[in-house]
Each structure stands twice: as C-alpha cells, then as structure tokens.
C-alpha positions in Angstrom: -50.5 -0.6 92.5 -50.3 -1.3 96.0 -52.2 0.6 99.0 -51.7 0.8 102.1 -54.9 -1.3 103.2 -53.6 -3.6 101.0 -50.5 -3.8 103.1 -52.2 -4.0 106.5 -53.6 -7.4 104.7 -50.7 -8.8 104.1 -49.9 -12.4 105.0 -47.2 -14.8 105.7 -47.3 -18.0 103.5 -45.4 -21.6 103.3 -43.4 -20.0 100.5 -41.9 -17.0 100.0 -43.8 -14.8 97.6 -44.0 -10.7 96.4 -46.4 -8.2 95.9 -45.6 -5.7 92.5 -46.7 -1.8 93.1 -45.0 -0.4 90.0 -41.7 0.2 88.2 -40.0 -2.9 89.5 -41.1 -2.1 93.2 -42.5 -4.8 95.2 -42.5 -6.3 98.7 -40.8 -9.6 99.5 -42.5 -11.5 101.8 -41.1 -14.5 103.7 -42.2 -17.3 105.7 -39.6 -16.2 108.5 -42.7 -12.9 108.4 -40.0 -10.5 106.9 -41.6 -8.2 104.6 -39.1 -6.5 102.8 -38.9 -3.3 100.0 -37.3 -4.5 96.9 -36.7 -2.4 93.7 -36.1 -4.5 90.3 -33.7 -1.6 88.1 -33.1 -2.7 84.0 -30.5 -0.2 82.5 -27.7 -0.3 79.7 -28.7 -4.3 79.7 -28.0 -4.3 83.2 -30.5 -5.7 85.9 -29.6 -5.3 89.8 -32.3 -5.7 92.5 -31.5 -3.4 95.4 -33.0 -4.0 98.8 -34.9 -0.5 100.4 -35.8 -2.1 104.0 -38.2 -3.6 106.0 -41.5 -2.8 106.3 -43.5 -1.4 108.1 -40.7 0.5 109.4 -40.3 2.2 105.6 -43.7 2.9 104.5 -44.8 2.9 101.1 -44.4 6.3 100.4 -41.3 6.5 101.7 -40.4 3.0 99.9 -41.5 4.7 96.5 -39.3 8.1 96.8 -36.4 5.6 97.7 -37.0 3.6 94.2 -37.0 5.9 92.5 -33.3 7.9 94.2 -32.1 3.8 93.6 -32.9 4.0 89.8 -31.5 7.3 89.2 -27.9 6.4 91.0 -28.0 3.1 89.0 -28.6 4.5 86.1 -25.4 6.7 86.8 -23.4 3.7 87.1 -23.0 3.3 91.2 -22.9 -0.1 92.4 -26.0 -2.0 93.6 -24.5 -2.8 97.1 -23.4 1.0 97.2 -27.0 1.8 96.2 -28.2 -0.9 99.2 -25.8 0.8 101.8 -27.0 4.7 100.7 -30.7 3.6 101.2 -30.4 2.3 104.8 -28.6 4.9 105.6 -30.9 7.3 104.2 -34.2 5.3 105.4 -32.6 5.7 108.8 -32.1 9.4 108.8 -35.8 9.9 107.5 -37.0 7.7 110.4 -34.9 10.0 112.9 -37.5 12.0 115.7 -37.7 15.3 115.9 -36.3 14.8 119.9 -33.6 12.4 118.6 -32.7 15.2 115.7 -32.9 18.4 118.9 -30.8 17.1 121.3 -27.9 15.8 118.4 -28.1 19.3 117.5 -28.0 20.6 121.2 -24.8 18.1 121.2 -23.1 19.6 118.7 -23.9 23.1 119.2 -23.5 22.6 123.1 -19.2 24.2 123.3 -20.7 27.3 121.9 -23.0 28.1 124.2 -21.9 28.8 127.8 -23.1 26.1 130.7 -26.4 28.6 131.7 -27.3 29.0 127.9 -27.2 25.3 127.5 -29.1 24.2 129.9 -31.7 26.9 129.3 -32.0 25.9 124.9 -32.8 22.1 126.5 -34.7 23.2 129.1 -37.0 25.1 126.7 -37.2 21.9 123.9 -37.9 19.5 126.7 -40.6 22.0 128.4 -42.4 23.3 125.6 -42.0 21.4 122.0 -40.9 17.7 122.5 -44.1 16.7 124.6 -46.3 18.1 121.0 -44.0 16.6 118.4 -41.2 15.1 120.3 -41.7 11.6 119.1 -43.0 12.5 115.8 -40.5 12.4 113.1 -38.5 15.3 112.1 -39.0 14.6 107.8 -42.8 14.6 108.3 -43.2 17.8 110.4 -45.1 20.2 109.0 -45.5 24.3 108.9 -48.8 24.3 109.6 -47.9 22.1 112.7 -44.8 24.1 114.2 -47.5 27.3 113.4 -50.1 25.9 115.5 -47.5 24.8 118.6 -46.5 28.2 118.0 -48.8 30.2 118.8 -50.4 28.0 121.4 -46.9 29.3 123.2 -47.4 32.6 122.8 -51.3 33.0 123.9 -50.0 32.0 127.1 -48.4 35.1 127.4 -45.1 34.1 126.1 -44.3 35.4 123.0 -40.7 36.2 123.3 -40.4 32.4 124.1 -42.6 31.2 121.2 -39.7 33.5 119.2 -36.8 32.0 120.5 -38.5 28.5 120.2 -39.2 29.3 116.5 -35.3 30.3 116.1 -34.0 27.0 117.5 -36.3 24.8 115.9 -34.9 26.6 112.5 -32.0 26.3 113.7 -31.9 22.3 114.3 -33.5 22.1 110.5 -30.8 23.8 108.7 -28.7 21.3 110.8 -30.5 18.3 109.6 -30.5 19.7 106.1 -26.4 20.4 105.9 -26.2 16.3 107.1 -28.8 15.0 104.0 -31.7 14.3 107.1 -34.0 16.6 105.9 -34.7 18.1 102.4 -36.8 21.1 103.6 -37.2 23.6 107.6 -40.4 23.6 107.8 -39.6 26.2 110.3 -38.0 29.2 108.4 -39.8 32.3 108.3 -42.1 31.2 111.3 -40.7 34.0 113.2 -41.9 37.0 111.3 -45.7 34.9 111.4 -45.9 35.3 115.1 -47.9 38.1 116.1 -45.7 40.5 117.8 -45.8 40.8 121.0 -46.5 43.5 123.6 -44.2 46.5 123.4 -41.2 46.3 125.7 -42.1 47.5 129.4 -39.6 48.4 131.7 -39.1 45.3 134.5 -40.8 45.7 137.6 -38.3 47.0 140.4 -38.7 48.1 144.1 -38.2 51.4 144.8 -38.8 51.9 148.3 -35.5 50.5 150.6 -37.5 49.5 153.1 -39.7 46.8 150.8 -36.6 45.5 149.2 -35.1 44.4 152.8 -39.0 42.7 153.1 -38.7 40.7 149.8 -35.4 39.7 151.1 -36.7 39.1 154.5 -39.7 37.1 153.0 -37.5 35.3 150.6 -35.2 34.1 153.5 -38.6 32.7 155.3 -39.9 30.9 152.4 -39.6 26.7 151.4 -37.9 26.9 149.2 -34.0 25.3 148.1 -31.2 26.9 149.6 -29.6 27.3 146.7 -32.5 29.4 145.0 -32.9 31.1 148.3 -29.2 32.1 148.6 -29.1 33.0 145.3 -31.5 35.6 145.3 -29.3 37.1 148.2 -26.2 37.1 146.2 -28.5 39.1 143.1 -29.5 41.6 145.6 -26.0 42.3 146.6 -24.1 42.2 143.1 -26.4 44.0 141.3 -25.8 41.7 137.9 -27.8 39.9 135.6 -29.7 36.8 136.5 -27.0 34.6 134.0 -24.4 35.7 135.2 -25.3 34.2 139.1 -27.0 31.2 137.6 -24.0 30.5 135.8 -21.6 31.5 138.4 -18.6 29.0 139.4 -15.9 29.2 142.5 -13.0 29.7 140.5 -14.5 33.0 139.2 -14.1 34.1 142.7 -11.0 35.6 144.0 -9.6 37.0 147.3 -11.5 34.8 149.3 -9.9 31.6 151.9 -12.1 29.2 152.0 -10.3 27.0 155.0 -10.9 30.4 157.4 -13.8 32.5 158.4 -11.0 35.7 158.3 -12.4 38.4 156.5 -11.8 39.2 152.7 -11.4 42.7 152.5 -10.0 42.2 149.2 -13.2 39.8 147.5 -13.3 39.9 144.0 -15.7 37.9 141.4 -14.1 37.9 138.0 -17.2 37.1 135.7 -15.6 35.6 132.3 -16.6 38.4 129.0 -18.1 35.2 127.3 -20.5 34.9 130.0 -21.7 38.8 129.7 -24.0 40.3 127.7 -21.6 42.1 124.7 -20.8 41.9 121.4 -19.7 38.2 120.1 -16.1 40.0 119.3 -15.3 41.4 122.8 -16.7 37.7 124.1 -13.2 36.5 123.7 -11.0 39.1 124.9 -10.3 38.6 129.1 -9.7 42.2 129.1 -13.3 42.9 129.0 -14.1 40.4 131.9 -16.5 42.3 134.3 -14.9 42.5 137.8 -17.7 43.2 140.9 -15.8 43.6 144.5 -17.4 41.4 146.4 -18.9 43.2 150.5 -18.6 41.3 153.6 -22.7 40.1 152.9 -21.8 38.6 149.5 -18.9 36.6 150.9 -21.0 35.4 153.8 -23.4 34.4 151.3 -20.9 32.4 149.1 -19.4 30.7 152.5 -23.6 29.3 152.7 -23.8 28.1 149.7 -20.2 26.9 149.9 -21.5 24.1 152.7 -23.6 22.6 150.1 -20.2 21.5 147.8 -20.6 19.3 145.0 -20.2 21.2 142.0 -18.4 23.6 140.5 -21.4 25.7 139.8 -22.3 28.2 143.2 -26.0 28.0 142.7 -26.7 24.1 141.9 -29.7 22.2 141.9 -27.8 18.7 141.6 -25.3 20.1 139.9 -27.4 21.6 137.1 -27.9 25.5 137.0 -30.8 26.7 139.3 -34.0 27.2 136.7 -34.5 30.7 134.9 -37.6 31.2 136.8 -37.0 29.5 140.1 -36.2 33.4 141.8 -38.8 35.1 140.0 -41.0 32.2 141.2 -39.7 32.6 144.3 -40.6 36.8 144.7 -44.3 36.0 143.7 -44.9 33.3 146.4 -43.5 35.9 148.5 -46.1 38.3 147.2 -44.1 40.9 144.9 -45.4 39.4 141.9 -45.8 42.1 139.0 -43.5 44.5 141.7 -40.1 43.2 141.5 -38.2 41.0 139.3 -34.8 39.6 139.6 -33.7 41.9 137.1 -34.9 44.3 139.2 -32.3 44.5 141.4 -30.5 46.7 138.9 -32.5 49.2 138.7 -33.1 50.0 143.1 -29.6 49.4 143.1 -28.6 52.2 140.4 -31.8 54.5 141.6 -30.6 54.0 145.4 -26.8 54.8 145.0 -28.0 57.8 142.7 -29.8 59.3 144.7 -27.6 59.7 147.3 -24.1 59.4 145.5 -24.7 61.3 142.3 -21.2 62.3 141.9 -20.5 58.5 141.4 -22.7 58.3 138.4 -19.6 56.7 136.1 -18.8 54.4 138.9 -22.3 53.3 139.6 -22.4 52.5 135.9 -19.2 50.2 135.9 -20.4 48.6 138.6 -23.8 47.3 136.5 -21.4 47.1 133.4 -23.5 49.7 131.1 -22.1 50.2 128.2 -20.6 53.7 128.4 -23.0 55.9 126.0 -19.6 56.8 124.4 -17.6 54.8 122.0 -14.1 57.3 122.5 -14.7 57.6 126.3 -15.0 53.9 126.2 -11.9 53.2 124.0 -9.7 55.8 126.3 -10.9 55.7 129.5 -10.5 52.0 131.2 -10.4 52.8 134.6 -12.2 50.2 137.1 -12.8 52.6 139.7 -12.3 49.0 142.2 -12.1 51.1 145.0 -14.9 53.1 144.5 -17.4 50.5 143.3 -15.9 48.4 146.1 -17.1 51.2 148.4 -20.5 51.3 146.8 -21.2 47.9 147.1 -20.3 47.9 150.9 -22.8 51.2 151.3 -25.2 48.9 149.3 -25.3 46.3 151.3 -25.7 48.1 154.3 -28.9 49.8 152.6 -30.3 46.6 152.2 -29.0 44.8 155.4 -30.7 48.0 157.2 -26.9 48.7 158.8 -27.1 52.5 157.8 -30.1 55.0 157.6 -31.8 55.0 154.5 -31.7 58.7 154.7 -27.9 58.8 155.1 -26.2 60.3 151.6 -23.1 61.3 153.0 -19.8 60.1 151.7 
C-alpha cells in the first residue's frame, strides 16, 4: 500500500506509469508531471476506471474515502462519468476553508439579519476565529480545536463572545452539512462546555448630572471620528440602545428639512420593530415600530453628521456601521472606564427623569421602550404619550446641555 512518504518520492518519468495502493486505487503519473487518483471498479462483469483528482491537492486519505463512495455508486448502477463528475464535486467541497465556508454562510444568511447585526456576525469571524483556523479547511476541523480557540476567547474576559462565537460556528456547520460539505459540526454542544461566565452585573451608569455633561464634554474634546464622536451625542440624547444608533439611517427620520436650518418642533425618529429588541413575531408588524421625538440637541446633532453625506447610514465609518466598541472605547480614553457605558445612558436617563417627574413613570418607560410588566395593559393600552415623552426629551436635554438647574423638578 502506498504512504505518504512514498508519495512525496514520487517521480516523473519518459513514460507514463502508476503506483497501486489497494482495491484498484492507484496514482497515474505522467510525463506532462500530472499525478492523478484513479480507481479500477470490476462489478456484474463490468469494469470502469473513474478518475478521483489530482494530487497533491486530494491526499491519500481523502483519495481512499473517495474509492471507495466510487465503488459503492457503481456498484448501484450510476454511470462512470456521473461517478467522475460527483467526485470533483465532492473533492472540491472537502477542500473548501473554513473562511471560504463562513462568509458563504454569512452570504446566505446575510437578508435575515439587519445591516448592524451583519456587520457585527463578520466582524466577530474576521476578528476572532479566521486568523486561528481561517485558512484551515472546514472537513478537517476538529473539537478539540474549536475547544481550545474557545476558551482562549473567553480567558480574555469575553465569555459571552466565546458563546456567541460557538453559536455561529455551529451554525455555519449545520449549513455545510444540509449542502453535502461536511459529514459532521464539530462544533455542537461547545456551548454548554464553556465555563460560564460571571453572573450578570448591572452596566455601569453615571449618576451624578454633573459628570454625565463631563463625559460628554470630554468626549466632544477627544481624537477621535466625527461620526463616533457625534454618535455618542445622539445616545445621550435618545436614550436607546447602542443598535439602534449604529444602525440608524435618514429615512427613519421624520419632521425634519434638511435644505433649512428652521426649527423642527415636530422631529420624529421612527426606528423600524425589526431593528428593536422584541419577540421575532412583533419584528414584522410596523405597528410596533418604536417612535422617539427627536429635541432641538438631537436635530442639531443629525444636521453634523448630515455634512459628512455618503451613506444612507447616520453614523458611518465609510459607509460601514461605526464598530460596537468604538463609544465604549471612546468613554474610557476619556477616563470613565468601568463608570459608564453606552448602555448607560438608559439608566441616568430613566433615574434622572424619575427623580424629578415621578408622575411620568409610564411615559418615561415608553420612551426607553420597556416592555410594560403587563401583558393586558400592554394589549389595551397603546397610547404613545408623543407629547409627553416629547416633553421629556426636551427637559432631558437641557439636563445634560446644563440649560436648566439640576435641582429643578418642576413641571
């Protein structure tokens, strides 16, 4: 039988010649230097001999599974230049990468996701598991291996990512396996292997009025791109989740002429429901798009970011979404690192406007989109309470703009 080393020694000859390994496999070698995977099949008084590839591109082992799928279709009666087509094609699957096989899945998958999530599944591929096995290919991958890239992701302090990562990776196997690429996921069940991670804390948030206008002051100051500068602005103002402003577009906005600088009393951004954070089912229905009335500081912000043009995103980098941890990068260089998060803004925003508006509790809560803690009071009760939250977010904005006292809870 053949070896491996005895391949590596391999020579071209005047004449064209072959080297047997066992049950009718052998390598043709020509004078041309082609060294090719042949497979002699006798069956039912039939003989056929049914090319497998070149090699070293198919490697022995792989040459020897192939023989023997070839003898088992022949025996079942399929033509041998059926059998030659269904071998390249399934030598070239095997010889896919595991970066080739992620981003075909990230193709495929890509009109589910909305533009943020997109970026961000890509993002996380490209940054943490296609410089470790990127160019390896995805049929020789192992469990042990993912296990090991694993963890080294989540002693760094990022074990919800090393989760996630272990999801998609799972994910982009079963893919493979539903397109005959790969027999086995060498991922599944990785998940529940990861040590689990430290109990949920709540996220850092300022408090204190007067250091939330000094991150914003600070974040202003620092060198940094406009667009991750003025988006940390907008946040601050609206109060939503980090997705929603990274993945933010002009024609969500409304109320708002763009060709003046007349004020918009009437600013509205209309954030899609399959870009908020609710149940796949209510994704679909416009009636549960989240509406935040828009104060005079987050239109001047939007008629910034509005000089920079070019895409239909807001907050661009070159027309890709600004990164999920450019603003919290941005707070610790400004030296509120472990004190305030970009999520944070949620929290001084509800804990300000509490304190000194309790009687708006239901309104504060529309404004941050809570799900109300009541499934019939949410079913009957569907008021927007624009007005008021439209209010709020002007008396918000002067808190943080320092337009008002800080002490001033009057309605």
């Amino acid at each position: 039988m053949l070896s491996n080393a005895a391949l590596q020694r391999v020579r071209v000859k005047p004449r064209a010649y072959k080297i047997w390994d066992a049950l009718g496999l052998h390598l043709f070698v020509a004078p041309s230097g082609l060294r090719a995977w042949r497979v002699r099949i006798r069956a039912d008084r039939r003989e056929a001999v049914i090319s497998l590839g070149d090699w070293p591109n198919v490697s022995l082992d792989d040459a020897r599974e192939a023989a023997s799928v070839a003898r088992g279709m022949y025996v079942q009666g399929v033509q041998p230049k059926a059998i030659s087509a269904r071998m390249a094609e399934r030598l070239a699957q095997s010889a896919i990468t595991f970066e080739q096989l992620a981003r075909d899945w990230h193709e495929a998958r890509r009109d589910r996701w909305t533009e943020v999530n997109a970026a961000d599944v890509l993002a996380s591929l490209e940054r943490h598991v296609f410089p470790a096995i990127g160019e390896d290919l995805a049929s020789a991958i192992t469990t042990p291996q993912l296990l090991r890239l694993l963890g080294q992701i989540a002693r760094t302090g990022a074990a919800e990512t090393a989760r996630r990562i272990a999801q998609r990776v799972s994910a982009i196997y079963r893919f493979a396996r539903a397109r005959s690429i790969v027999d086995d996921d060498p991922a599944a069940g990785l998940v529940g292997e990861l040590a689990t991670g430290a109990p949920v804390q709540r996220q850092p948030a300022l408090e204190d009025l007067g250091e939330a206008r000094a991150l914003l002051d600070a974040a202003d100051r620092a060198r940094v791109a406009p667009a991750i500068r003025l988006a940390s602005r907008f946040l601050a103002l609206t109060a939503v989740r980090l997705a929603a402003v990274r993945g933010a577009r002009w024609d969500e906005i409304e109320g708002v002429d763009w060709s003046t600088d007349a004020p918009a009393p009437a600013a509205l951004w209309r954030i899609p429901a399959a870009r908020m954070k609710m149940a796949v089912a209510k994704k679909a229905d416009a009636a549960n798009d989240h509406l935040v009335p828009l104060s005079p500081a987050a239109v001047a912000v939007l008629r910034q970011a509005r000089l920079a043009g070019g895409a239909d995103l807001i907050f661009h980098r070159g027309g890709r979404p600004i990164g999920e941890g450019a603003i919290g990068a941005l707070y610790a260089r400004c030296g509120f690192a472990g004190r305030h998060v970009p999520h944070g803004w949620r929290a001084t925003f509800s804990t300000a406007l509490n304190e000194r508006y309790p009687d708006d509790r239901f309104a504060i809560d529309r404004a941050l989109a809570h799900v109300q803690a009541s499934a019939v009071e949410a079913a009957y009760n569907r008021s927007q309470h624009l007005d008021r939250r439209r209010w709020l977010f002007d008396r918000w904005a002067e808190l943080l703009e320092g337009d008002v006292s800080t002490d001033d809870r009057s309605k």
